[in-house]
N, C-alpha and C positions, 0 to 999 in steps of 0.2 A: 468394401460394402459391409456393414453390419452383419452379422452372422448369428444364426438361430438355432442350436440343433437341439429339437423336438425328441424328447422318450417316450416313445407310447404305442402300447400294444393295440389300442382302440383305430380302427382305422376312419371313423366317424370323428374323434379328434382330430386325427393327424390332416382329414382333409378340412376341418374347420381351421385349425391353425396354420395351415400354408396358407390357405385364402387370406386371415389377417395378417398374417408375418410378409405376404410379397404386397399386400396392398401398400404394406406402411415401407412399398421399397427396400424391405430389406431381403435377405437370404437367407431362404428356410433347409435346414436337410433333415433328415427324419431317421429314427434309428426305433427299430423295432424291441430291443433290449438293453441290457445293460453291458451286452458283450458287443453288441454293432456298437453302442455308443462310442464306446475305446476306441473300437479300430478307427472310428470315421474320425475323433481325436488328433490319431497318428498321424492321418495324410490330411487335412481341413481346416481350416483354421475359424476357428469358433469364438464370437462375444459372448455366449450368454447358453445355459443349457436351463430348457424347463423341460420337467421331470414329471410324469407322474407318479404321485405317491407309491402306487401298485406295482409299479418296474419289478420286472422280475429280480426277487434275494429283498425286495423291499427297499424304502429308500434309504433306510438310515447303512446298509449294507452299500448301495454303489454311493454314497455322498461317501462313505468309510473309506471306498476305493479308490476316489476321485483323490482324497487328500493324502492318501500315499503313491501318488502318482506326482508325472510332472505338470499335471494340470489340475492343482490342486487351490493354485490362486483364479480358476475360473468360477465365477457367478452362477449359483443356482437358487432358481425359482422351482417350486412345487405346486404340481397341480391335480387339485386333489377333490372328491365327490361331496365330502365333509367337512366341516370347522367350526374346532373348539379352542378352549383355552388354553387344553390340556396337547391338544395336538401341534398349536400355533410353538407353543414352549416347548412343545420336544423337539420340531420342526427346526425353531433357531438353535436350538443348543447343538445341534449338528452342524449348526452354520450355515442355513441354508439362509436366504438373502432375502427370499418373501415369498408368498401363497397367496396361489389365485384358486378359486374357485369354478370347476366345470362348470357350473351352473349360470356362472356368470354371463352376461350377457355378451352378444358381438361386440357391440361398441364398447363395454367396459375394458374388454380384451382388446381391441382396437388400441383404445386409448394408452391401456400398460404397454404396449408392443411401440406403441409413437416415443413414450416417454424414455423409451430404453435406447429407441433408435436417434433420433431426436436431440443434441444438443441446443439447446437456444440459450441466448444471451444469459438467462441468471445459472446456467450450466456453468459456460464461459466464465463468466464471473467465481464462482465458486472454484474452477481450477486454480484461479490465482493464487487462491488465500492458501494460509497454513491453516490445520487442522490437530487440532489436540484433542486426544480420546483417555479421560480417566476414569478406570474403572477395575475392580479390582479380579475379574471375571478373564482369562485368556480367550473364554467360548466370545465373550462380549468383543472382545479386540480384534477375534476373529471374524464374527458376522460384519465388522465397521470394516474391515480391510475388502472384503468380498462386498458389501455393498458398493462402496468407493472406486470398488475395481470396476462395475457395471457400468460408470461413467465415465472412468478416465482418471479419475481422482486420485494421484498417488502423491498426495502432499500430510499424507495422516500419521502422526507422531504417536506412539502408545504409551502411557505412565501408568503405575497402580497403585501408588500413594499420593496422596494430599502434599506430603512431605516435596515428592519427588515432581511435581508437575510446577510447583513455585518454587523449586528451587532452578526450572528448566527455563529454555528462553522464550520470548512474548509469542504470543501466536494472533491469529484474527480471529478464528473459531475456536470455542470451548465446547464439550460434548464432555457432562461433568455427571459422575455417579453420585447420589447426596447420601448413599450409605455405606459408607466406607467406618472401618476401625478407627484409621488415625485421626479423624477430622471430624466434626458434626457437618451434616450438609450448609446450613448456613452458614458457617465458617470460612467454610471453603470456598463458595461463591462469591463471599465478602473480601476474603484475600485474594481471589482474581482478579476481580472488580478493583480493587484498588491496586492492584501491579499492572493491571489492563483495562483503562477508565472505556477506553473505546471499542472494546474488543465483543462480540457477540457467545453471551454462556447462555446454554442451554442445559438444563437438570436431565438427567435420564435415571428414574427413579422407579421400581416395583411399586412403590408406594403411592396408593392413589387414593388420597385424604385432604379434603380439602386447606383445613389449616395446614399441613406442610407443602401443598402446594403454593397457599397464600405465602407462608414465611420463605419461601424460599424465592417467590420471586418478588419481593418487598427486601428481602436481602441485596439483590442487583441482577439474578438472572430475567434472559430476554424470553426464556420460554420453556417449557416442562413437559418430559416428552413419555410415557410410563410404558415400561417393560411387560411384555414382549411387543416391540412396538412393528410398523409395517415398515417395511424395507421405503414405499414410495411415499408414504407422510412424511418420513425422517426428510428425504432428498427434498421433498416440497419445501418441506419448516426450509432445511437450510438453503436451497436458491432463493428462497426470498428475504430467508435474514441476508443473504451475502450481498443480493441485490441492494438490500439497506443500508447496509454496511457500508458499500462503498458510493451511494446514493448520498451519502452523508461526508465522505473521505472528498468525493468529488463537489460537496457544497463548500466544503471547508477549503479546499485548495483555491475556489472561485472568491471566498471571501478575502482569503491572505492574498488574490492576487491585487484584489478589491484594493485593499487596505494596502498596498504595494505602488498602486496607479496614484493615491493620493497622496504621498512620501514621493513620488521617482518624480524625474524631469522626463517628459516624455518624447525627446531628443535624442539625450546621451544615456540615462537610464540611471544615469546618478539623482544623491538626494534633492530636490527643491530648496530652493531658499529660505521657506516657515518651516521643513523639517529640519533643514542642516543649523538653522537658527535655534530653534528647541533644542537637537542634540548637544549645540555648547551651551545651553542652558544648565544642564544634565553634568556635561564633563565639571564644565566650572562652581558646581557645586561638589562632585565629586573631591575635584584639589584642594575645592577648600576643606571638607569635610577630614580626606586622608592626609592634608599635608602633599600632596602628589605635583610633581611639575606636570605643567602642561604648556603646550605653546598650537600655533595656529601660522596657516601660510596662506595667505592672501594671492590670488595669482589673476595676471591678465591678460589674454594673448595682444601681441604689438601689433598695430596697425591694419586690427581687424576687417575696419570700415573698408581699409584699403584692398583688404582680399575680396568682399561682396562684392565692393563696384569694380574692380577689375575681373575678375575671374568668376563672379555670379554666385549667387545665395548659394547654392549647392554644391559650390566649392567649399565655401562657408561652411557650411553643414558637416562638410568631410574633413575640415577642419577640429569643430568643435568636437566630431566620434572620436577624431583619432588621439586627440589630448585627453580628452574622458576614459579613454578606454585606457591611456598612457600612464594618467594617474590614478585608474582603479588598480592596475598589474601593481606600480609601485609602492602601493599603500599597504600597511601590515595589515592581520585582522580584527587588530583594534583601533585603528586609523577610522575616518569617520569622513569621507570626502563627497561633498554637493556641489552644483551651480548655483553660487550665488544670486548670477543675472547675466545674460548677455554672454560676453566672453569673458568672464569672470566665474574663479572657483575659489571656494574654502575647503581646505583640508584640517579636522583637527588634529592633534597628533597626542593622545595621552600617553602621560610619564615622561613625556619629551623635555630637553632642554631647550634653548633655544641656540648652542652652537650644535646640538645634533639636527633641530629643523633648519635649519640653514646651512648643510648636508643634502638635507632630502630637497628643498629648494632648488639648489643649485644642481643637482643630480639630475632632477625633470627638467629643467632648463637646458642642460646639454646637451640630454637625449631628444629632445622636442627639437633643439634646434638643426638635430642630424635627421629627423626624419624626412620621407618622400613621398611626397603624393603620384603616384603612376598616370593617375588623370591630366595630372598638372606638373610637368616636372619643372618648368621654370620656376615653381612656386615654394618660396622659402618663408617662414613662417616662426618669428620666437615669442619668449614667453618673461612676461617680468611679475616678480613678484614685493609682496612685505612679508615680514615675519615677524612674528611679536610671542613673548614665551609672559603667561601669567605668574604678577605678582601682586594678585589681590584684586578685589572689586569685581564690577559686573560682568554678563559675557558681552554685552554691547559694546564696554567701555573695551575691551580686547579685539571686537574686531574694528573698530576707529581706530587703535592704533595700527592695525594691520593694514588696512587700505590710505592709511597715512603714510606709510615707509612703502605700502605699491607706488603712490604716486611720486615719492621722492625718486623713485627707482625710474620711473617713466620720465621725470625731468632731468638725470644724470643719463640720460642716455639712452635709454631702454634695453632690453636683453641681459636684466643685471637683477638680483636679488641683493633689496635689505633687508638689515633686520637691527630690532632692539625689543628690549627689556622695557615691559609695562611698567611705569612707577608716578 
């Protein structure tokens, strides 16, 4: 269970905040000082400590204390009667993680208490990603570590030059200081953006002037976030850039699978016969362009008809998986293998000769011809091919003569591979 423990002298507080902290289900314990708080520390196990300002030694005294202790990576919230600009900024540079206001309302407090306890989906989401923090500030690196810690977040990478964060590897989230020595701020966003076209940069900048706000997200950042910022805007901004983020990763996977359904056969999972037909469009330009052998294997399984009407379409079926899946194992990663039509396949085979494709021929021919169907074990099943190796001219004219030398292979007997030289 989520853990709360409350500092506070005020006993009007402390029963105001048990009342929010157990409604929102979580578990509240309460320390009357700065010296209960430790002990309860020692034996308790704690997410989150709000503070008030007034704790006895003052806060910036037990936040001193907390971070020479072993609990010094724990989150602390400050709560406090007053707030200004001057206080919010002495508040973070102590590292404290955010400030609420006594005066705030129940349901305000409600709400921060839900948000802490609370992981929902763009939470979830935001654990996934990696997280880069540049900035030249160690107080900075440290408030980003303790906020992060309040959710679970331990995927935060820290850099403090411009230099050193593109020299590091891609991240999904950027959290980008725009005044640094080494770099002008647009610079620096423009060389993320371009090592990281997809990646989500956010400015984090003192500076709040509209033209460098303009140039800097005209430069490529997704959003500008100005110091001393609040601990739960920052988390807001980024569960919902994360949520877009991958709102977008997940558009683009549905598209390439999109564009995947229209290219595959959706049987064996191999190419179609318009894309495996295009692809030698492609290669036989290639040979000609580099001078490059090329060759192609025409293949047919024997006596197919025979397996359907004996053994039924679904014999068939487990037929065609299991040569498709026979000839995707055996194919290099430059190999280019579709179904034709029917029980017929093309493989192209770039930089091939034609007595090394008529290797690879005869190689799938033997192993096809050893394999077993479990479902079927009477059922024997081979495979004939042509093979033809380009020397010039179209790709159609190359695979005519490939399914020229299948069919001679199919009239010399079947369970045999030819092959010749296009000319």
């Amino acid at each position: 269970m989520f853990s709360v423990l409350h500092v506070e002298s005020s006993h009007f507080f402390t029963k105001l905040y048990r009342r929010i902290v157990e409604g929102q289900k979580a578990r509240y314990l309460e320390a009357g000082s700065a010296d209960e708080a430790m002990r309860i520390l020692e034996t308790e196990h704690v997410d989150i400590i709000i503070s008030a300002s007034t704790v006895d030694g003052g806060i910036d005294g037990f936040v001193k204390r907390l971070g020479q202790s072993r609990f010094k990576i724990l989150p602390v919230v400050v709560s406090s009667a007053s707030d200004t600009a001057e206080e919010r900024t002495e508040m973070f540079s102590l590292g404290v993680v955010d400030y609420l206001l006594k005066e705030d309302s129940d349901e305000h407090l409600a709400r921060f208490i839900e948000k802490m306890v609370q992981a929902d989906s763009r939470l979830d989401a935001l654990k996934s990603l990696s997280i880069a923090v540049l900035d030249d500030s160690e107080t900075v690196h440290e408030v980003m570590r303790r906020t992060f810690a309040i959710y679970g977040i331990d995927s935060m990478r820290s850099y403090y030059t411009a230099q050193e964060i593109l020299a590091g590897p891609d991240h999904d989230i950027y959290l980008v200081d725009i005044n640094l020595p080494d770099m002008s701020g647009t610079q620096i966003v423009l060389e993320v953006r371009k090592r990281a076209p997809d990646a989500v940069i956010i400015a984090v900048s003192a500076i709040d002037h509209y033209k460098v706000i303009s140039n800097t997200l005209i430069a490529g950042a997704d959003d500008y976030i100005i110091k001393p910022f609040n601990a739960m805007i920052l988390m807001a901004r980024l569960q919902a850039s994360a949520r877009m983020l991958l709102l977008y990763r997940e558009l683009e996977e549905k598209n390439r699978r999109l564009e995947e359904l229209v290219v595959r056969d959706s049987l064996t999972g191999l190419y179609n016969h318009k894309h495996i037909i295009d692809r030698l469009a492609e290669e036989v330009e290639k040979a000609m362009r580099y001078q490059h052998t090329l060759s192609v294997v025409m293949l047919d399984i024997d006596h197919f008809k025979n397996v359907n009407d004996t053994w039924g379409h679904q014999a068939g079926d487990r037929v065609l998986v299991a040569f498709s899946r026979l000839l995707a194992e055996s194919a290099r990663n430059c190999d280019i293998v579709g179904r034709y039509g029917g029980e017929e396949f093309l493989v192209i085979l770039p930089e091939t000769d034609l007595e090394a494709a008529s290797v690879f021929g005869n190689r799938l021919r033997e192993r096809f011809g050893e394999m077993q169907f479990d479902e079927n074990e009477d059922l024997s099943v081979t495979v004939s091919g042509g093979v033809a190796e380009w020397k010039g001219g179209g790709h159609l004219m190359l695979v005519k003569q490939a399914d020229h030398l299948l069919y001679r292979a199919k009239a010399n007997g079947r369970n045999r591979i030819e092959s010749k030289s296009q000319g």
